[in-house]
C-alpha positions in Angstrom: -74.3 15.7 -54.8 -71.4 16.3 -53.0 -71.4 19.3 -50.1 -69.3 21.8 -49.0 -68.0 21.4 -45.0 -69.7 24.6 -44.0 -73.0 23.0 -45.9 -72.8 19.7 -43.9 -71.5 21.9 -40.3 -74.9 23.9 -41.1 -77.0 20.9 -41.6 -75.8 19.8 -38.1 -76.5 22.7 -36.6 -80.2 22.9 -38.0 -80.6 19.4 -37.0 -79.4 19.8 -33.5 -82.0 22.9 -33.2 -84.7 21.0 -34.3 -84.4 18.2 -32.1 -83.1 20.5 -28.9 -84.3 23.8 -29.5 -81.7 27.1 -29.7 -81.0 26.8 -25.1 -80.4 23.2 -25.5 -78.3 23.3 -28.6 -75.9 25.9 -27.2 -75.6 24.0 -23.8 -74.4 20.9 -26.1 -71.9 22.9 -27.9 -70.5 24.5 -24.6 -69.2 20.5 -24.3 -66.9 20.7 -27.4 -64.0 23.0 -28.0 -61.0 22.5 -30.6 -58.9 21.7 -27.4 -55.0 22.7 -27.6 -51.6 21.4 -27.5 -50.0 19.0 -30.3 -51.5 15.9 -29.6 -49.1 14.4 -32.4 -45.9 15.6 -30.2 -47.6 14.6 -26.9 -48.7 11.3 -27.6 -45.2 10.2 -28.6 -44.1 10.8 -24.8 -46.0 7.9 -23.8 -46.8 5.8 -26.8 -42.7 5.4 -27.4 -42.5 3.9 -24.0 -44.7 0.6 -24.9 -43.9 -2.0 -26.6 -46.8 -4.2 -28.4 -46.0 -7.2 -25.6 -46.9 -4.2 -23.7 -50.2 -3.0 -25.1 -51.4 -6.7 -25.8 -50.9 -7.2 -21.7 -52.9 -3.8 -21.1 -55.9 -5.0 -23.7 -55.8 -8.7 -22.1 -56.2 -6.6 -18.5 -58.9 -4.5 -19.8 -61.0 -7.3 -21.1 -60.9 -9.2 -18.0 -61.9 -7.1 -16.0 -65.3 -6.0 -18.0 -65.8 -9.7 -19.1 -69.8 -8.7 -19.8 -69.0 -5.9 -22.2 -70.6 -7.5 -25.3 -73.8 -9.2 -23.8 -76.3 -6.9 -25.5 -76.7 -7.4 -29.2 -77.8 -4.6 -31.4 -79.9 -5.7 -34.3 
């Protein structure tokens, strides 16, 4: 059966009441907002800059320096 957004957004909502209660769940949504600003246009104002040599060097960084990020296994 397929459902309708507002079915599934009310679903989520039930579901967070039930396992927070109606304080807790409106403290949780105070945390999200739809934000602002074009994300599209602003992201180009730095992504245009690098180059993949660029990002590769930045991931290779990253990974050294948290070199115990994958220890734990999740079964």
């Amino acid at each position: 059966m397929v459902r309708t957004q507002n079915e599934i957004i009310k679903q989520g909502y039930d579901a967070l009441i039930k396992s927070l209660g109606v304080a807790d769940t409106i403290r949780f949504m105070q945390y999200f907002h739809p934000g602002k600003g074009d994300y599209t246009k602003e992201h180009h104002q730095w992504l245009d800059e690098k180059t993949l040599p660029n990002v590769l060097e930045e991931l290779q960084a990253l990974a050294a320096e948290d070199s115990h990020q994958y220890e734990e296994i999740i079964e």
